[in-house]
Structure formats: structure tokens, C-alpha cells
VOVO-99045 format. One line per 3 residues: number of its first residue (from 1); their letters; for each residue x, y, z of N, C-alpha, C, O. Coordinates in Angstrom, 3 decimals, decimal comma. Atoms other than C-alpha are relative to their C-alpha. Example, Ala and Ser with C-alpha at 12.3 -4.5 7.8 and 13.67 -1.06 7.14 Angstrom:
2
1) as) 0,890/-1,190/0,000/12,300/-4,500/7,800/0,900/1,200/0,000/1,936/1,181/0,665; -0,820/-1,190/-0,060/13,670/-1,060/7,140/-0,770/1,090/0,730/-0,261/2,198/0,899
% end
This chain:
72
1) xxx) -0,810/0,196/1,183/101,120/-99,890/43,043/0,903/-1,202/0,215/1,451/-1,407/1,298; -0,588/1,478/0,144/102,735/-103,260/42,188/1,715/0,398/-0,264/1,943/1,318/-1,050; -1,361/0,064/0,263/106,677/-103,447/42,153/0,644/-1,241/-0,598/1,724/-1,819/-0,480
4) xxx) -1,121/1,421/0,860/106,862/-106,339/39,721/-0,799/-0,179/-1,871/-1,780/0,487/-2,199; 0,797/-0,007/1,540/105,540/-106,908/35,933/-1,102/-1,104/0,576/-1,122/-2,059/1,353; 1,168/0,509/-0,137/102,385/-107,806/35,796/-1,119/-0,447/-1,187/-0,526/-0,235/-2,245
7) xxx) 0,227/-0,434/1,131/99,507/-108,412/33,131/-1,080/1,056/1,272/-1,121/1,094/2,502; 0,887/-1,190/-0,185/96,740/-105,380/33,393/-1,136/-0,067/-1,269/-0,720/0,161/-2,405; 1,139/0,473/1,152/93,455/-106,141/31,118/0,692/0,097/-1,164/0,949/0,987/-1,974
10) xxx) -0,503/0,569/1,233/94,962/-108,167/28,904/1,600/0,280/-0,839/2,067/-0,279/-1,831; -1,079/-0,658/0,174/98,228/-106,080/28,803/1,240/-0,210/1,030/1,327/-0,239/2,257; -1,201/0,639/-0,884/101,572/-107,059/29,659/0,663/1,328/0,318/0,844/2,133/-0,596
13) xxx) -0,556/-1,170/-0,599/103,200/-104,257/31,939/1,250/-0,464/0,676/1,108/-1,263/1,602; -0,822/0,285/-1,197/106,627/-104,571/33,440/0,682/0,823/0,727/0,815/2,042/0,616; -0,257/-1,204/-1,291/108,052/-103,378/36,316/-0,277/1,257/-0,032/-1,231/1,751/0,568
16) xxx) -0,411/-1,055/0,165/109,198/-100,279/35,239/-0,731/1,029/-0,958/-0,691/2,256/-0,878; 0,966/-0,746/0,920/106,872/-99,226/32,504/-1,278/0,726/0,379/-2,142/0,371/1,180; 0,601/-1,241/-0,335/105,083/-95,760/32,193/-1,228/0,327/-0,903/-1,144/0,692/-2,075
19) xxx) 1,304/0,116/0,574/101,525/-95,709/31,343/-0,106/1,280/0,158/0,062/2,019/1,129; 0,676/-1,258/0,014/100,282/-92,914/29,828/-1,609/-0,023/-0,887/-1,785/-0,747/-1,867; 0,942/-0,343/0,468/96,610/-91,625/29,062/-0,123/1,009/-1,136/0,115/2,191/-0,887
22) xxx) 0,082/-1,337/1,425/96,148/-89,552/25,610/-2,107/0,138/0,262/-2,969/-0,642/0,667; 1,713/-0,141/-0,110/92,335/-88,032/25,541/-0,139/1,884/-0,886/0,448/2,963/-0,809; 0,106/-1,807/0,490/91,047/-84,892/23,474/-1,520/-0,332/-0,250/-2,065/-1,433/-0,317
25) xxx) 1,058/-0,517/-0,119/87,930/-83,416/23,222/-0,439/0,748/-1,438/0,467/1,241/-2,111; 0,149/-0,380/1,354/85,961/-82,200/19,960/0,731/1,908/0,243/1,470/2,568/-0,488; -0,282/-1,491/-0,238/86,582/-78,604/21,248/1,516/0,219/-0,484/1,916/1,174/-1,150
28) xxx) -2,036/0,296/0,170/90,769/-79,582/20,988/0,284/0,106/-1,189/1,067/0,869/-1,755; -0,146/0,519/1,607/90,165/-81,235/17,592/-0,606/1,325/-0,786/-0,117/1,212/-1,910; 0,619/-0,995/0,662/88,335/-78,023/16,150/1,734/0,630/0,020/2,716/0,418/-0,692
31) xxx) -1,166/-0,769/0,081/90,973/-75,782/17,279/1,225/-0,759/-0,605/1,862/-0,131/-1,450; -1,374/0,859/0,919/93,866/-78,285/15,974/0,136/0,619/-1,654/0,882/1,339/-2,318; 0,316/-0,440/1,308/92,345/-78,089/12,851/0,062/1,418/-0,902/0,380/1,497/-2,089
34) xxx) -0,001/-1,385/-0,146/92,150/-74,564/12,686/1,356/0,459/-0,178/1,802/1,280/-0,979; -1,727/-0,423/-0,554/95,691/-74,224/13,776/1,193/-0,569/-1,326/2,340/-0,174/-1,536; -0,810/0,585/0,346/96,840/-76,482/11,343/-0,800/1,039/-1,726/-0,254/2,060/-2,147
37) xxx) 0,390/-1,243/0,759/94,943/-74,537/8,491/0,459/0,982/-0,214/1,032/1,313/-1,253; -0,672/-1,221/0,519/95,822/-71,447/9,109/1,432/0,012/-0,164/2,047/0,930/-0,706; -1,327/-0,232/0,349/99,189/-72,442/9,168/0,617/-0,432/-1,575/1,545/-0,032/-2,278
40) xxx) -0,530/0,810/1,559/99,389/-74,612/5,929/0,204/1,071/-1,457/-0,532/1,941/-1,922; -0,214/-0,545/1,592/100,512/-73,273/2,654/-1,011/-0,038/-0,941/-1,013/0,881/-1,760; 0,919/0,653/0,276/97,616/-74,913/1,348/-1,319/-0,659/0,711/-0,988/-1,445/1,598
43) xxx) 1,068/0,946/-0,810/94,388/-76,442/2,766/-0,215/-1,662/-0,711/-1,167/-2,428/-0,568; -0,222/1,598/0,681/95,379/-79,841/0,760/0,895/-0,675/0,807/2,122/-0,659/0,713; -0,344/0,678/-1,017/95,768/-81,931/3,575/-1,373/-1,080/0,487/-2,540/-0,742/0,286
46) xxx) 0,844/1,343/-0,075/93,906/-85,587/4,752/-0,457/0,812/1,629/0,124/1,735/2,200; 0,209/0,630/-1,865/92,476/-85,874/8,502/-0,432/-1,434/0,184/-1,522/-1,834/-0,227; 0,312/1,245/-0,648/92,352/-89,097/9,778/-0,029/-0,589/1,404/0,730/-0,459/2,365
49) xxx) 0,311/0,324/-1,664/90,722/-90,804/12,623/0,453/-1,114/0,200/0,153/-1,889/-0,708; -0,520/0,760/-0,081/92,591/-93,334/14,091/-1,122/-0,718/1,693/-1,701/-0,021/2,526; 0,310/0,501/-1,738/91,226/-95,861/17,473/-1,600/0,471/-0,531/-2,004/1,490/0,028
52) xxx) 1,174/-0,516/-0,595/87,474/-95,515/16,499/-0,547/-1,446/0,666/-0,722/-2,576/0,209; 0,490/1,481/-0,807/86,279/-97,884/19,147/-0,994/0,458/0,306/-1,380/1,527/-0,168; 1,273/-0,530/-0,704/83,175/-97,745/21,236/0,006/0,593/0,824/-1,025/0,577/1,497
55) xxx) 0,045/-0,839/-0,350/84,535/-95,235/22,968/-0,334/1,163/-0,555/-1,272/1,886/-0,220; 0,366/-1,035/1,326/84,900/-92,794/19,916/-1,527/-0,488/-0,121/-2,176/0,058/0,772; 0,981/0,101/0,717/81,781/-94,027/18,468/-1,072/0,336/1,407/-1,857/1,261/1,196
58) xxx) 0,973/-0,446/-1,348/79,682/-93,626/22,022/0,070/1,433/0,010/-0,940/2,119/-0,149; -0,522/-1,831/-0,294/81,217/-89,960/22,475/0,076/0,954/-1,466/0,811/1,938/-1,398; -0,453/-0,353/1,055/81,221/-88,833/18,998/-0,976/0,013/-0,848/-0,673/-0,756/-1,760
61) xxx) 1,452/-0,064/1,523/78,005/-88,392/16,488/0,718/-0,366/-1,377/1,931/-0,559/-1,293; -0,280/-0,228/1,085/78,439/-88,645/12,829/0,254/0,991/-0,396/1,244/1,130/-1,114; -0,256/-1,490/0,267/78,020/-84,971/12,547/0,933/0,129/0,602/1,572/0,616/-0,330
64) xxx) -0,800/-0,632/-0,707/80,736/-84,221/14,981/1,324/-0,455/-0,929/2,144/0,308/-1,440; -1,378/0,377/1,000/83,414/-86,262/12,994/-0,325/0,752/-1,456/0,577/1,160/-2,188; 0,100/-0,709/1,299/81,686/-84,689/9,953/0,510/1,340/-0,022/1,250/1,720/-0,929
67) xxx) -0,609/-1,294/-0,313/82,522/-81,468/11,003/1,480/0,492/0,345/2,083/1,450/-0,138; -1,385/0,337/0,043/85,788/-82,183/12,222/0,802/-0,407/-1,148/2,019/-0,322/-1,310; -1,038/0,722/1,865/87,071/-83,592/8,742/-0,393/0,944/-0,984/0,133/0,859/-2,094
70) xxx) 0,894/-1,129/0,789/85,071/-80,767/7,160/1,197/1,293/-0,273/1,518/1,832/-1,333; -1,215/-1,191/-0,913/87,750/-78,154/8,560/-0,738/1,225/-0,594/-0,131/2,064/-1,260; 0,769/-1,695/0,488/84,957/-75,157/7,728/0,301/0,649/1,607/-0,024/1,806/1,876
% end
């Protein structure tokens, strides 16, 4: 670990700054959904996918986001 700012692919990091990883799984996103459902007053609510890169799109079918935005 480096003790000075640096860049990091393509990203400027300094000293002191705290990198964090976010990551979920369709299994997460089901249950979210679910969670957020049964709690709502209503089922009149958006989902939106944010970051679809070629990570999402590699890891992720059409059906799977279909299903996920589906909230059956």
C-alpha cells in the first residue's frame, strides 16, 4: 500500500482516500425487490438500472433484468 496520492486506472486517489467495492447478485436484487414491495403502500414504483457496463451486460441476460424490473 502506497502512502502518497497516486493515479490508479485512470483514477486519481489521494493519500488518504477509502475505496470501497459495491457488488450484488441477482439473488440480492430479487429479494430487494420483494422487500421493497411488500413494504410499499402501492406497487407504483420505477426500478432502475444504473452502471450497465460490460460487466452488467456479461453477468446479466436480458431475461434476468427482465425479471428483475418485472417484480412478479
Amino acid at each position: 500500500m502506497r502512502n502518497k496520492s497516486n493515479y490508479i486506472n485512470q483514477s486519481f486517489l489521494y493519500k488518504d482516500d477509502e475505496i470501497r467495492v459495491e457488488e450484488v447478485n441477482k439473488g440480492k436484487l430479487l429479494a430487494l425487490i420483494k422487500l421493497i414491495s411488500d413494504e410499499a403502500a402501492n406497487n407504483n414504483f420505477n426500478i432502475c438500472f444504473y452502471h450497465l457496463d460490460d460487466y452488467i451486460i456479461d453477468n446479466y441476460s436480458a431475461d434476468d433484468l427482465l425479471e428483475i424490473a418485472k417484480r412478479e
